[in-house]
C-alpha positions in Angstrom: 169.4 74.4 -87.6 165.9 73.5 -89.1 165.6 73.1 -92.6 163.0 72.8 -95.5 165.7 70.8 -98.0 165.5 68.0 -95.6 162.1 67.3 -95.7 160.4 64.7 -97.7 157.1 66.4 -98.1 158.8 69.9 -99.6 161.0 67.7 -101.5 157.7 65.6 -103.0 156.4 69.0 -103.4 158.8 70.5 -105.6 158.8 67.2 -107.5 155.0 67.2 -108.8 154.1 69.0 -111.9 151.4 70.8 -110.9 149.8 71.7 -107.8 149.0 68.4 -105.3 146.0 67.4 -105.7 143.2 68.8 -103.4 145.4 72.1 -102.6 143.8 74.9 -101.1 144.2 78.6 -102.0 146.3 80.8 -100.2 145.4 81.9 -96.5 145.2 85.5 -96.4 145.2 88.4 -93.3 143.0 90.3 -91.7 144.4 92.9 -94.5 143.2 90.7 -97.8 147.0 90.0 -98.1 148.1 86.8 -99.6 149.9 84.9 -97.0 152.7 82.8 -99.1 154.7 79.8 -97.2 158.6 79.4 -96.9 160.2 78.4 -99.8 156.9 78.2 -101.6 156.9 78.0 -105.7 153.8 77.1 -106.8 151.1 80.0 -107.2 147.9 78.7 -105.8 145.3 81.3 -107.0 142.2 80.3 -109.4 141.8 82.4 -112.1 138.1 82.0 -113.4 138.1 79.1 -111.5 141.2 76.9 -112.8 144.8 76.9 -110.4 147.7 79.2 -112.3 150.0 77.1 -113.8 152.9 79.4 -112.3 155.7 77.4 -110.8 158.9 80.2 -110.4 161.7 79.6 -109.0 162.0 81.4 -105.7 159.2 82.4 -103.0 160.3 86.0 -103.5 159.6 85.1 -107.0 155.9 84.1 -106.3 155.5 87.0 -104.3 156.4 88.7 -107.1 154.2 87.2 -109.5 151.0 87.4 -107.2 151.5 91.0 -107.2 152.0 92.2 -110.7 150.2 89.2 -112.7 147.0 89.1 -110.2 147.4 92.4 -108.4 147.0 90.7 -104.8 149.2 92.4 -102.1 151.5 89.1 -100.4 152.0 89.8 -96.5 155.4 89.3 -94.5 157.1 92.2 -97.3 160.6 93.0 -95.6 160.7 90.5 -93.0 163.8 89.2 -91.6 166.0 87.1 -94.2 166.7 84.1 -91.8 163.2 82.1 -90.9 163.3 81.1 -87.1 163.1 77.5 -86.4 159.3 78.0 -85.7 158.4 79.4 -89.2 160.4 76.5 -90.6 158.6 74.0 -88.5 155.0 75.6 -89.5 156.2 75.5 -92.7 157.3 71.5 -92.9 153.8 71.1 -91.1 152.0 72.7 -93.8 153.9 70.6 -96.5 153.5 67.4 -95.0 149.7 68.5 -94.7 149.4 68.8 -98.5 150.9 65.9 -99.4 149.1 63.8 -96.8 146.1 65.3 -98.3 147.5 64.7 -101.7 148.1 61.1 -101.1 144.6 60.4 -99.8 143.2 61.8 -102.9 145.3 60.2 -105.3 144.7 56.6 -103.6 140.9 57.3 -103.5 141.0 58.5 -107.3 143.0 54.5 -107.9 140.2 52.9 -105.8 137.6 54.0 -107.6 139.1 53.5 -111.3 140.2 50.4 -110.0 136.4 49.8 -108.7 135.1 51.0 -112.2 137.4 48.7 -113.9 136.1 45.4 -112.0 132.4 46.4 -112.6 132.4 47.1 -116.4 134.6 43.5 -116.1 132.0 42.1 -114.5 129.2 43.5 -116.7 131.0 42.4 -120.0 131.5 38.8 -118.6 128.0 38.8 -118.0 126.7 39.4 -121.6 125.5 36.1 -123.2 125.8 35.5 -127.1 123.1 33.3 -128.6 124.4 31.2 -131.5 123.4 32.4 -134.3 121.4 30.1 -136.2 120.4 29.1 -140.1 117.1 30.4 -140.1 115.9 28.5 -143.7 117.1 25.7 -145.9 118.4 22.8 -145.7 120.9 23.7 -143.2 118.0 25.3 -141.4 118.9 24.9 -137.3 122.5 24.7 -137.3 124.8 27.5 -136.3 125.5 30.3 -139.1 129.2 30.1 -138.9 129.9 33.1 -141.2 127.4 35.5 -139.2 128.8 33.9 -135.9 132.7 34.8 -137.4 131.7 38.1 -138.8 130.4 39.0 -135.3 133.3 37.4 -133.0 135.5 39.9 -135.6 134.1 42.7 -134.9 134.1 42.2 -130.9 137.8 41.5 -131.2 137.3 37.9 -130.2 139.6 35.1 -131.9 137.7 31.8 -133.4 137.8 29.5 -133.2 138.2 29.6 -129.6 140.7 27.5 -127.5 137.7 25.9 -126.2 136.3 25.2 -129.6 139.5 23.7 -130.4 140.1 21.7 -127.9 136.4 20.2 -127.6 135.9 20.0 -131.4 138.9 20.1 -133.6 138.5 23.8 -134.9 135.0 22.4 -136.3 132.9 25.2 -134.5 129.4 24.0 -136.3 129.4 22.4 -132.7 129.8 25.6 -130.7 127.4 27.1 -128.8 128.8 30.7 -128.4 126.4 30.2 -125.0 126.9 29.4 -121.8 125.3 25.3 -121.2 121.7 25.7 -120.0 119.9 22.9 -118.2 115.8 21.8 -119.3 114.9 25.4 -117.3 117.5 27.3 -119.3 120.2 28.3 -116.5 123.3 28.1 -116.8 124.8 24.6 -115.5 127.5 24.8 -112.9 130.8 24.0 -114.9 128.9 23.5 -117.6 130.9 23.8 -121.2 131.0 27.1 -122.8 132.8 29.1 -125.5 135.5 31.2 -124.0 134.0 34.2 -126.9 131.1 34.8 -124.0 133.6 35.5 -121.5 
């Protein structure tokens, strides 16, 4: 004999929190009645526009709570006890339509904050940091370290870099905190920069 305990979808179902995502409200009858599923838990209704958090633990209980808490009249009242095999086959069908629905949303939600991700990524690695530079004296020219570290502190960055290091022996007077330019001022192909611009 057919069965809803057996099926995935009901079983994924009973497992979410909430509602799936994308779930549609109940189908009703050529009477306004609220048509509620086999074995269904989760009330469906909007109230002023949000889904009822109601999640009871029987379908006679949701009937019950569509009735007295939104004052909805449920159809299929005093129906036979035992589904037939074809209610319990509609009713695996309509489960395994909400969570393929479900699914689809939930992978298209992780696409796109995946996608958002990759471009603000993309945009940060594209900001270039002039060096800051000693603008009088007679240091005037060279890079204003304490500015440059003061900065690089409040970005989060670490200095000296591992670049820096590496190139210069922690002595970052030599850093550029820029990508390498050529005589037109673009960037050089694998040209030496601070790993801060990143």
């Amino acid at each position: 004999m057919a069965s809803l305990n057996n099926s995935t979808a009901y079983q994924r179902y009973l497992a979410l929190p909430g509602l799936p995502r994308n779930c549609p409200d109940f189908d009703r009858n050529l009477n306004n009645e609220v048509i509620v599923n086999l074995h269904e838990r989760k009330c469906r209704l909007k109230v002023l526009g949000v889904p009822c958090p109601a999640f009871v633990g029987t379908a006679g209980a949701l009937v019950q709570h569509i009735e007295l808490r939104h004052h909805l009249t449920c159809a299929g009242r005093g129906e036979a006890r035992r589904p037939s095999t074809a209610k319990i086959l509609a009713a695996n069908a309509f489960y395994e339509d909400l969570m393929t629905e479900h699914d689809r949303v939930v992978a298209e939600e992780t696409t796109a904050v995946r996608e958002r991700a990759r471009i603000q990524n993309l945009q940060v690695g594209n900001v270039k940091l002039p060096a800051i530079k000693i603008l009088d004296g007679e240091d005037r020219g060279d890079n204003d370290l304490s500015k440059m570290n003061r900065l690089l502190a409040i970005m989060g960055k670490r200095t000296p870099c591992d670049t820096c290091v590496l190139n210069y022996d922690e002595d970052i007077v030599e850093c550029k905190l820029d990508f390498e330019v050529n005589g037109e001022g673009k960037r050089v192909p694998g040209g030496a920069h601070c790993e801060n611009t990143r």
